[in-house]
DSSP file (Angstrom, degrees, kcal/mol; ACC not computed):
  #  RESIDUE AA STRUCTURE BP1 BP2  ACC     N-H-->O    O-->H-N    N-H-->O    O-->H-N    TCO  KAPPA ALPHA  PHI   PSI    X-CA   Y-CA   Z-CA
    1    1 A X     >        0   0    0      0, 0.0     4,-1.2     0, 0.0     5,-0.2   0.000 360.0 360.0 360.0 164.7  -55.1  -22.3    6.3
    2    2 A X  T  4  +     0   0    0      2,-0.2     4,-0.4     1,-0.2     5,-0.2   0.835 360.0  60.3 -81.8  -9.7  -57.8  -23.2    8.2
    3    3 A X  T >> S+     0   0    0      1,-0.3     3,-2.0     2,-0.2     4,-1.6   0.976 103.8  55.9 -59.7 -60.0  -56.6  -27.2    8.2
    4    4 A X  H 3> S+     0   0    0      1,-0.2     4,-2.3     2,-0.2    -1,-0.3   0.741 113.1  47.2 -52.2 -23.4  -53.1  -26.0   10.0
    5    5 A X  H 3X S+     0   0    0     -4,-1.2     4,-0.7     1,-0.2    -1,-0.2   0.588 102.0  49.1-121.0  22.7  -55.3  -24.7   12.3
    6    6 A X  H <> S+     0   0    0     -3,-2.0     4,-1.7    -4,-0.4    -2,-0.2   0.605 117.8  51.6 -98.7 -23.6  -57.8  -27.1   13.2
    7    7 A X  H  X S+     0   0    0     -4,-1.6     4,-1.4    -5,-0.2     5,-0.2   0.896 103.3  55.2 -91.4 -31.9  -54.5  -29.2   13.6
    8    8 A X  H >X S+     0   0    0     -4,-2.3     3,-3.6    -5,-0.2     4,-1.6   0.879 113.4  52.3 -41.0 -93.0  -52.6  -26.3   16.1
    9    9 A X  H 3X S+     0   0    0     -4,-0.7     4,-3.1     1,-0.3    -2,-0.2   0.330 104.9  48.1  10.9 -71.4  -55.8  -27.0   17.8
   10   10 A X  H 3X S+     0   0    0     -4,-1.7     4,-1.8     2,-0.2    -1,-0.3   0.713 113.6  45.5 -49.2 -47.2  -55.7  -30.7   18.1
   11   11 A X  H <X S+     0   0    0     -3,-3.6     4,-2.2    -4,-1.4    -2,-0.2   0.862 108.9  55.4 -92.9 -52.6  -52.6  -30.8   19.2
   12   12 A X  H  X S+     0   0    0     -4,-1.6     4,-1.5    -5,-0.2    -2,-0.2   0.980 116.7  46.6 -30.1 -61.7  -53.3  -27.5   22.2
   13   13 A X  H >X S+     0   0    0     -4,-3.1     4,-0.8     1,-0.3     3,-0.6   0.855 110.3  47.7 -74.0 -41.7  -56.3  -30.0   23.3
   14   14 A X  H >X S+     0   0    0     -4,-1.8     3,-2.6     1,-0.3     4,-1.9   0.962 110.4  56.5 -87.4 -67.8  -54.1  -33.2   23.4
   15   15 A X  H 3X S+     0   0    0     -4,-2.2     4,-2.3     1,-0.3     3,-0.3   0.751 110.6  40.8  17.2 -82.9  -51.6  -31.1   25.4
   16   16 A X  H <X S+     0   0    0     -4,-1.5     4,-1.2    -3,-0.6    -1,-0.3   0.669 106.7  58.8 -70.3 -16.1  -54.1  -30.2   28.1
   17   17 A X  H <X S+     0   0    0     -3,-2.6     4,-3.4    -4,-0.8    -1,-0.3   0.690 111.0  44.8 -95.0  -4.2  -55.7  -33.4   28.5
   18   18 A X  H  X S+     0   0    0     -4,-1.9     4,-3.0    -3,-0.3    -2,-0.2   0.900 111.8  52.6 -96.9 -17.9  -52.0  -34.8   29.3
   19   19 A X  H  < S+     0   0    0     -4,-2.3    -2,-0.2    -5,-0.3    -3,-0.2   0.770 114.9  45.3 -67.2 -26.1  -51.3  -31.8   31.7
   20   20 A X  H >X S+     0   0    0     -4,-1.2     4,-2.8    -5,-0.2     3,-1.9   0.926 108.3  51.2 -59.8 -60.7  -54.4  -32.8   33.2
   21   21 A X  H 3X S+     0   0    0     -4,-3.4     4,-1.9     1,-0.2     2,-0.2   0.953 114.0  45.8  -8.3 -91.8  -53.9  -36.4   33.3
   22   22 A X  H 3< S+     0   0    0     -4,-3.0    -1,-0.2     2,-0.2    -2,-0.1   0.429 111.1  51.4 -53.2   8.7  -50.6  -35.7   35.0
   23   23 A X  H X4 S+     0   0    0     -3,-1.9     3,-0.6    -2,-0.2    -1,-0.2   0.754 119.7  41.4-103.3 -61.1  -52.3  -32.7   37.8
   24   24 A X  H 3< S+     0   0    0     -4,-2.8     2,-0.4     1,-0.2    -2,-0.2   0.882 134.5  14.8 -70.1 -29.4  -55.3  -35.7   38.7
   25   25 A X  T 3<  -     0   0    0     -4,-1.9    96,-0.3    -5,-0.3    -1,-0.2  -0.722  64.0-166.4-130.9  90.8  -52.8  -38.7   38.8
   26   26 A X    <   +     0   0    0     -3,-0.6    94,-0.1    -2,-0.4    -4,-0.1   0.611  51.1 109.3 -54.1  -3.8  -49.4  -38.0   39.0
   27   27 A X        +     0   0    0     92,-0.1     2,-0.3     1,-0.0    94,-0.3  -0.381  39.5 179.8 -69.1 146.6  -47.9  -41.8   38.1
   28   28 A X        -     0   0    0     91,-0.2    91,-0.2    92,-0.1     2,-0.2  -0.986  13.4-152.5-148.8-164.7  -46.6  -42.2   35.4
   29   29 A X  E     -A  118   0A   0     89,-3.2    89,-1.0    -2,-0.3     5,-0.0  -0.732  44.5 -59.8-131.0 174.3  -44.8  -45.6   33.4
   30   30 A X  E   > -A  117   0A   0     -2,-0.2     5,-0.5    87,-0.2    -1,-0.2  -0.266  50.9-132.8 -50.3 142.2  -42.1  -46.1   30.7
   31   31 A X  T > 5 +     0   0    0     85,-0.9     3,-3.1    67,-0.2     4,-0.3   0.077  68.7  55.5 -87.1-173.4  -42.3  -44.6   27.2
   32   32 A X  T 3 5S-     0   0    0      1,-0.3    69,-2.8    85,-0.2    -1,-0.1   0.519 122.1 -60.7  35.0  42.8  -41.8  -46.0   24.1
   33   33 A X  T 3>5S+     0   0    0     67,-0.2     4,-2.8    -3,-0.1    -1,-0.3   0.480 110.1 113.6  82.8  16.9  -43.7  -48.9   23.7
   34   34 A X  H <>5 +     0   0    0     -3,-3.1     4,-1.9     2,-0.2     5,-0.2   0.903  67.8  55.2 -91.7 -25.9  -41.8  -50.3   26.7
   35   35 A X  H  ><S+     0   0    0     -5,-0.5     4,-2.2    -4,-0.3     5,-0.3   0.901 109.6  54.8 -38.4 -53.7  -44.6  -50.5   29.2
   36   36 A X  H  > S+     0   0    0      1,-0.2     4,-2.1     2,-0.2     3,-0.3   0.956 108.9  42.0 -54.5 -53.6  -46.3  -52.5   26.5
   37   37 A X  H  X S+     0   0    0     -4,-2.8     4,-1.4     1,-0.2     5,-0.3   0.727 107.5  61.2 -88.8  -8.6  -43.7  -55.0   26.0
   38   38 A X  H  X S+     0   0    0     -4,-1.9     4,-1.4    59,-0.2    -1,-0.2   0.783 103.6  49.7 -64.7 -28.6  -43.1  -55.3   29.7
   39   39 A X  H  X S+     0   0    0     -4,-2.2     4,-1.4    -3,-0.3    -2,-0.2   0.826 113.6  57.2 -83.0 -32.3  -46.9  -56.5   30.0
   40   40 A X  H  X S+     0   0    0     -4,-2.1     4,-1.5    -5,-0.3    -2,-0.2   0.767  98.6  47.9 -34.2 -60.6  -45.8  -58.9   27.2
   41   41 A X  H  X S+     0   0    0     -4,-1.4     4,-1.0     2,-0.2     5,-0.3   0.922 114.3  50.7 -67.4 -60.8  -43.3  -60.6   28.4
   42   42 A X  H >X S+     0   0    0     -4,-1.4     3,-3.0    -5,-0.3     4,-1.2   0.840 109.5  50.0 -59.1 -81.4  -45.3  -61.3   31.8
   43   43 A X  H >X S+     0   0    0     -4,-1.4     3,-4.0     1,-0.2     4,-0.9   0.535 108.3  53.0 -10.7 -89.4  -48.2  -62.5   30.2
   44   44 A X  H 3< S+     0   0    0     -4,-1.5    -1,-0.2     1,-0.3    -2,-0.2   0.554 115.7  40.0 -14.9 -28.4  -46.1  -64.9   28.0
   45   45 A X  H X< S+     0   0    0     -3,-3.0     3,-0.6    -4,-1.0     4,-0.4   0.651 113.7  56.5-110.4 -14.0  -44.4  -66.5   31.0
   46   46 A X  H << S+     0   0    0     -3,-4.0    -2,-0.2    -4,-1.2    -3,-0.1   0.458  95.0  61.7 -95.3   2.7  -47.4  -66.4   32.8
   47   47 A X  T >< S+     0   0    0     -4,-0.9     3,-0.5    -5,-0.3    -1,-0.2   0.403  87.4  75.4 -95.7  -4.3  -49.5  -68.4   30.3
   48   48 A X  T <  S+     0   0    0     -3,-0.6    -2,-0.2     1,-0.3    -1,-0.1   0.650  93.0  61.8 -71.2 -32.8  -47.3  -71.5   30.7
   49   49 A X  T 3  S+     0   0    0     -4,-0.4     2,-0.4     2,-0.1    -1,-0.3   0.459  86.1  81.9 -90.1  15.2  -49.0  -71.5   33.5
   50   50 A X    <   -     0   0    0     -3,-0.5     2,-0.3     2,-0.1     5,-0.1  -0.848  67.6-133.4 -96.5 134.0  -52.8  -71.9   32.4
   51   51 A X    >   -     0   0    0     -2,-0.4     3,-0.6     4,-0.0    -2,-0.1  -0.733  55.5 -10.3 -93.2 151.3  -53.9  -74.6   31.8
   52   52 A X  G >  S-     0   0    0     -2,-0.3     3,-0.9     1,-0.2     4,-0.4  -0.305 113.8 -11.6  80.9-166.9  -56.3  -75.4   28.5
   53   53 A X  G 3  S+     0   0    0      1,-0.2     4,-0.4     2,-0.2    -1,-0.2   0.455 120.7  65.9 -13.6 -29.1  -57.7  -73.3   26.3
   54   54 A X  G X> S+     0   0    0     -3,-0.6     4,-2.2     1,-0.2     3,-1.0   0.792  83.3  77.2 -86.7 -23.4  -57.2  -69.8   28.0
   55   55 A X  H <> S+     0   0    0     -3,-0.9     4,-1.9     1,-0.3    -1,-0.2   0.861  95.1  49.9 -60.0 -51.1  -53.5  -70.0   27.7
   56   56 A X  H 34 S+     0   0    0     -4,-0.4    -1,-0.3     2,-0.2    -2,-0.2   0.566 107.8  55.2 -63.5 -18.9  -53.9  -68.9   23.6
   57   57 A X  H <> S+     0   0    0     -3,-1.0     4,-1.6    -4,-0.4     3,-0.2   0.755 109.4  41.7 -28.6 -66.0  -56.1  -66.1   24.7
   58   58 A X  H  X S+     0   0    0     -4,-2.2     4,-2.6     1,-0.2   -14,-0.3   0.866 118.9  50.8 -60.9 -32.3  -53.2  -64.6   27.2
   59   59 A X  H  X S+     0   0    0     -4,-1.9     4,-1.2     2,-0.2    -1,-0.2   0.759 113.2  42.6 -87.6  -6.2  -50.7  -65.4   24.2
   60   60 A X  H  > S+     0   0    0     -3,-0.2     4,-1.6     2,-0.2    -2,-0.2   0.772 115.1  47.4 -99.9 -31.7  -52.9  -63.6   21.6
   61   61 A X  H  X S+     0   0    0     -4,-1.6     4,-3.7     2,-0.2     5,-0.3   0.983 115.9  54.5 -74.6 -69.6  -53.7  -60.5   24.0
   62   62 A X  H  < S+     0   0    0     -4,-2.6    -2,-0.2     1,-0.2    -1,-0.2   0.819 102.8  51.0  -0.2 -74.5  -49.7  -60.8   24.5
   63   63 A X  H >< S+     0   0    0     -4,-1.2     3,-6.7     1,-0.2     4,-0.3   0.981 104.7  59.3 -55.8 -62.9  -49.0  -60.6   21.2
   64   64 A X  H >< S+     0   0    0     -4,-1.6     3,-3.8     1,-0.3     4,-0.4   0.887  96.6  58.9 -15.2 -65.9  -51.2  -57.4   20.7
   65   65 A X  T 3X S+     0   0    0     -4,-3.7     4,-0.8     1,-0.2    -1,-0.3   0.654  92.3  69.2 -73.2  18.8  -49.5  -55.5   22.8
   66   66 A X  T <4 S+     0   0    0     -3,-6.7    -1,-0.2    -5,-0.3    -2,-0.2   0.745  81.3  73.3 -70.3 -24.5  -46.6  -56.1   20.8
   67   67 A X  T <> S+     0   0    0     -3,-3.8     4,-1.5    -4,-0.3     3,-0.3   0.540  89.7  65.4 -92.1  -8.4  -48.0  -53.9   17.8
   68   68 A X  H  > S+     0   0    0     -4,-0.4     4,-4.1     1,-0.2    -1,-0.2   0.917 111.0  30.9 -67.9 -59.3  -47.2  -50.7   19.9
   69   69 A X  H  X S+     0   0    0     -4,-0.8     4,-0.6   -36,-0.3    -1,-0.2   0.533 117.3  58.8 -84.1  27.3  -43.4  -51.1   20.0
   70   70 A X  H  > S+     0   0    0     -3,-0.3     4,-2.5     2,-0.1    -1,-0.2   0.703 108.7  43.8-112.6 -50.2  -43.5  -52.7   16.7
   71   71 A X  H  X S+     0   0    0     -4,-1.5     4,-1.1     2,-0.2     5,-0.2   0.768 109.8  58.4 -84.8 -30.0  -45.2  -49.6   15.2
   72   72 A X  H  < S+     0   0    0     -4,-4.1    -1,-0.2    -5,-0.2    -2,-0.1   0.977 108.5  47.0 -25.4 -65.8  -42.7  -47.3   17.1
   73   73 A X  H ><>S+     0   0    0     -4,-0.6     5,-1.0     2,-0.3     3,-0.7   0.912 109.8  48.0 -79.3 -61.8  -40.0  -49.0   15.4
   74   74 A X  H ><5S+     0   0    0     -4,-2.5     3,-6.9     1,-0.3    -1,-0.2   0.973 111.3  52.3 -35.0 -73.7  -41.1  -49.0   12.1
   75   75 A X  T 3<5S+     0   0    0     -4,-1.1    -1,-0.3     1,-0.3    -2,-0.3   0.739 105.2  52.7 -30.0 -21.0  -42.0  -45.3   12.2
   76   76 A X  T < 5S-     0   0    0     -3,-0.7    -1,-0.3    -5,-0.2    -2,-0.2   0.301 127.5 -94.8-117.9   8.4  -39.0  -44.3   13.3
   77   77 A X  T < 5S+     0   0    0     -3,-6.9    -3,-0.2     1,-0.2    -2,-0.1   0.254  79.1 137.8 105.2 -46.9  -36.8  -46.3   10.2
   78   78 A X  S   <S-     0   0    0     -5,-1.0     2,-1.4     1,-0.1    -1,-0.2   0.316  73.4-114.7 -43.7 155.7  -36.1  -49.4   12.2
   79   79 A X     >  -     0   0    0      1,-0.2     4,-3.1     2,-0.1     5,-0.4  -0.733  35.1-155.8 -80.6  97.7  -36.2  -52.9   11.5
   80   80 A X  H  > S+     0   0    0     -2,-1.4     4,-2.0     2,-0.2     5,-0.3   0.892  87.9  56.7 -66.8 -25.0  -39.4  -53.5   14.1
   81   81 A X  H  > S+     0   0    0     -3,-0.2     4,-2.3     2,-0.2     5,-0.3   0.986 111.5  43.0 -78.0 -44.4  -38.3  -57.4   14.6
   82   82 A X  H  > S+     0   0    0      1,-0.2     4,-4.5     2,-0.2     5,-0.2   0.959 114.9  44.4 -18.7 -79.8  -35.1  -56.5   15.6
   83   83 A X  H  X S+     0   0    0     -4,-3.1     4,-1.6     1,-0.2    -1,-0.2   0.796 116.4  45.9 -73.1  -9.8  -35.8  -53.8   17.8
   84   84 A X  H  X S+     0   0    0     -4,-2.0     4,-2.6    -5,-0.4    -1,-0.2   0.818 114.3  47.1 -87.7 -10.6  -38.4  -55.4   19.4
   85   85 A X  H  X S+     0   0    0     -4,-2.3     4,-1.1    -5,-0.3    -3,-0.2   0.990 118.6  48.5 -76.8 -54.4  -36.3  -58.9   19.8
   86   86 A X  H  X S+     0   0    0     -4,-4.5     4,-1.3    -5,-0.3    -1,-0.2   0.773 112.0  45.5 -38.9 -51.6  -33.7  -56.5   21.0
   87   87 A X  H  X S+     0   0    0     -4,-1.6     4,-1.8     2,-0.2    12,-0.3   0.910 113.3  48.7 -27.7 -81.7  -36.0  -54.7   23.3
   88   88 A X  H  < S+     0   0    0     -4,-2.6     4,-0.4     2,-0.2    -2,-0.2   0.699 106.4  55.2 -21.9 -59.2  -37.4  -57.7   24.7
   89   89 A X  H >X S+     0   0    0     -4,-1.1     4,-2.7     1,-0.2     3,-0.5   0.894 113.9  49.3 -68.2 -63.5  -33.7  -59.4   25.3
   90   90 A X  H 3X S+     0   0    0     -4,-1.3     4,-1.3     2,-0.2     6,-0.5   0.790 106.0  49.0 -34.0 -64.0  -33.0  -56.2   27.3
   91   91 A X  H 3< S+     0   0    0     -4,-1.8    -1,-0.2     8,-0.2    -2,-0.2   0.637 120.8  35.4 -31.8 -43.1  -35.7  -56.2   29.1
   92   92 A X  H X4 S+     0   0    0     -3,-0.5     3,-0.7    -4,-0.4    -2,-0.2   0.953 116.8  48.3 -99.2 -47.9  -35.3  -59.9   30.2
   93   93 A X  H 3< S+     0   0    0     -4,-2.7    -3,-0.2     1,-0.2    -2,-0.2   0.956 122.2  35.4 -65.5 -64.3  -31.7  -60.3   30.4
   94   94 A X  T 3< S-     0   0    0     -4,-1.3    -1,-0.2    -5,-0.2    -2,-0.2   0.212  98.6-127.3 -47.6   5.7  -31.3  -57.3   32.3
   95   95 A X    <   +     0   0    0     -3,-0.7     2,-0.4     1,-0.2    -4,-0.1   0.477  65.5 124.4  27.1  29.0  -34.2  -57.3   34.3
   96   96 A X    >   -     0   0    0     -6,-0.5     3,-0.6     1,-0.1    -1,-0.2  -0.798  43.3-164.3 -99.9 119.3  -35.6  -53.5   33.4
   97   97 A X  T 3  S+     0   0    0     -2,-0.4   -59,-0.2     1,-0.2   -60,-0.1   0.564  72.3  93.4 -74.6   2.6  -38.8  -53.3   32.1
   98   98 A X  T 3   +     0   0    0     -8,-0.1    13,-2.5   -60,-0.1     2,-0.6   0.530  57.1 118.2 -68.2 -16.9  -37.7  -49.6   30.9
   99   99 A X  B <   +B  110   0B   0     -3,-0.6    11,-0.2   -12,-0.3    -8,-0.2  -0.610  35.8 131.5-101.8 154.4  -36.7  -50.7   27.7
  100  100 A X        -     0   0    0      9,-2.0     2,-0.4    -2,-0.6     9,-0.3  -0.196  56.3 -56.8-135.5-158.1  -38.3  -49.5   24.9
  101  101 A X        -     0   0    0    -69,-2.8     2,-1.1     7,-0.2     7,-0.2  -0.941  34.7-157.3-118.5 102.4  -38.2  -48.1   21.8
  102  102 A X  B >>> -C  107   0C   0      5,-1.0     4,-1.4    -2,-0.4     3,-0.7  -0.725   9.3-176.6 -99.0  93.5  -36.3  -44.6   21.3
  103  103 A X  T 345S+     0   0    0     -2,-1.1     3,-0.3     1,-0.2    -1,-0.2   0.847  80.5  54.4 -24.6 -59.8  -37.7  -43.0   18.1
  104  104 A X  T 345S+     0   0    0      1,-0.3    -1,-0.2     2,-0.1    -2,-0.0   0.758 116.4  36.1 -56.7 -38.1  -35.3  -40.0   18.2
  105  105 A X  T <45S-     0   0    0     -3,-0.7    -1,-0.3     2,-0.0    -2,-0.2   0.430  95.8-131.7 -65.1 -38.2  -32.1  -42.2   18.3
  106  106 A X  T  <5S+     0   0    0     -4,-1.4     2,-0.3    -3,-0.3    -3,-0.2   0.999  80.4  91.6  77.0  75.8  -33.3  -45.0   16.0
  107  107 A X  B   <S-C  102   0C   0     -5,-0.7    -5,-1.0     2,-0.0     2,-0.4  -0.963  86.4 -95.4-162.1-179.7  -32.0  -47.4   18.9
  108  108 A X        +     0   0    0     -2,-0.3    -7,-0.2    -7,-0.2     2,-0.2  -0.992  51.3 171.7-118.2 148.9  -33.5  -49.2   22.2
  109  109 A X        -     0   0    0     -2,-0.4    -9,-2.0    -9,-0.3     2,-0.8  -0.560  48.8 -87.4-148.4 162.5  -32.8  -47.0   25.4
  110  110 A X  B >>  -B   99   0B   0    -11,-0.2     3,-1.3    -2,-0.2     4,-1.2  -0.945  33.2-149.1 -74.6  88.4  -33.8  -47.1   28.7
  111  111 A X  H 3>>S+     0   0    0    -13,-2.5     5,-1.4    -2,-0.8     4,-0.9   0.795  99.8  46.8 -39.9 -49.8  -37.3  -45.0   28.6
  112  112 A X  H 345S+     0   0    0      1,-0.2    -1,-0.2     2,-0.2     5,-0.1   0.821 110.3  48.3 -76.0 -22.2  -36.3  -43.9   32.4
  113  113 A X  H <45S+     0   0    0     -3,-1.3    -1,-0.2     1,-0.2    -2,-0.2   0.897 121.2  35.5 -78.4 -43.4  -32.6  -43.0   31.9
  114  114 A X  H  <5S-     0   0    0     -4,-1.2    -2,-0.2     2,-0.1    -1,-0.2   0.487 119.8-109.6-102.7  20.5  -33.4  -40.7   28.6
  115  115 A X  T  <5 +     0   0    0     -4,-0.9     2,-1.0    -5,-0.2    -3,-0.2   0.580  57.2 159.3  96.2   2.9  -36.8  -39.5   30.2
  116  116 A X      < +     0   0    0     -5,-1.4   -85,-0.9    -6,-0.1    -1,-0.2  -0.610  12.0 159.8 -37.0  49.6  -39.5  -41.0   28.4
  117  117 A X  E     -A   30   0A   0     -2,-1.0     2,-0.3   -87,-0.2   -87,-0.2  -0.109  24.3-171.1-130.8 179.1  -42.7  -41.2   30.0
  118  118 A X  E     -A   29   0A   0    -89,-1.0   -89,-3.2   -87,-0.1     2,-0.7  -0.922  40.7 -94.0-159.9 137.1  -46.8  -41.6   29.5
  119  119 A X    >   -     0   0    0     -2,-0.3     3,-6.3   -91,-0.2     4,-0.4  -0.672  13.7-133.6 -86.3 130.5  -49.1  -41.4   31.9
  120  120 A X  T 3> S+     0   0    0     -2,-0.7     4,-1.3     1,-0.3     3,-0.3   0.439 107.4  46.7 -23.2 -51.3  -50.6  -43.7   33.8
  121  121 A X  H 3> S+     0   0    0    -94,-0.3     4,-0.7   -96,-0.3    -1,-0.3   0.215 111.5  53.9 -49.2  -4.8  -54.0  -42.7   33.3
  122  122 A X  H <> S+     0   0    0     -3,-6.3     4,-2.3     2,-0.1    -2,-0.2   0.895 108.0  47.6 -99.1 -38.1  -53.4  -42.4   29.7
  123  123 A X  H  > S+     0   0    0     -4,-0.4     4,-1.7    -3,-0.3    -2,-0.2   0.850 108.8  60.3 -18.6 -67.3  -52.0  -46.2   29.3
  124  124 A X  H >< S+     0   0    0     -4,-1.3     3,-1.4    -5,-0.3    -1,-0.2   0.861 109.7  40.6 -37.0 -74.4  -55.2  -47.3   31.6
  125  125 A X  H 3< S+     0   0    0     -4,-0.7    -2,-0.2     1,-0.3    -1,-0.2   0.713 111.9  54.2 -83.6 -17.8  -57.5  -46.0   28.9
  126  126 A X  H 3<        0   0    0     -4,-2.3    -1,-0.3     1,-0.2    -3,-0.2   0.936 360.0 360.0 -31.3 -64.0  -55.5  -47.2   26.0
  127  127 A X    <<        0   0    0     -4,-1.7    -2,-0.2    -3,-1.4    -1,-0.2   0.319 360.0 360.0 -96.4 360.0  -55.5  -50.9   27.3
């Protein structure tokens, strides 16, 4: 129908624009909402250090980027406070910012160990 194929489509163009991405900037960061909760965590320790008002600004922009692995988790079946308090713990206690949120697995993984990635230039224009 022509809906299945406005959606082939969709899916061709979002394809190319990440094979593009990756041709003009090769970086890329951790997958699965772990980039996000890495930026999290620093914020949060880094708002202790503000003084006044601006410090609830850095924890509410924090928080935000929370709703990425949050909505991973969900999607995928998960308990999302779990796996992101799990995530998080991981993250901190280990000192990898690589973990994330592995849809396929229904677990948290290490985005770099099972290959998980986004590109940098897609992660810019997100945030």
């Amino acid at each position: 129908t022509k809906d299945v194929l406005k959606e082939i489509e969709r899916n061709l163009v979002d394809a190319m624009s990440v094979v593009r991405n990756v041709i003009l900037d090769p970086r890329v960061v951790p997958g699965g909402g772990a980039s996000e909760l890495a930026c999290s965590v620093f914020l949060k320790q880094e708002s202790d250090k503000v003084p006044g008002i601006e410090q609830y600004a850095i924890r509410g922009f924090s928080e935000a980027l929370e709703t990425i692995p949050l909505a991973l988790a969900e999607n995928s079946g998960m308990n999302p406070i779990k796996t992101l308090t799990e995530a998080r713990a991981k993250q901190i206690n280990e000192s990898n910012p690589a973990f994330g949120v592995d849809c396929l697995a229904a677990t948290v993984s290490d985005m770099d160990k099972i290959e998980i990635f986004e590109t940098l230039a897609s992660k810019k224009q997100q945030l």
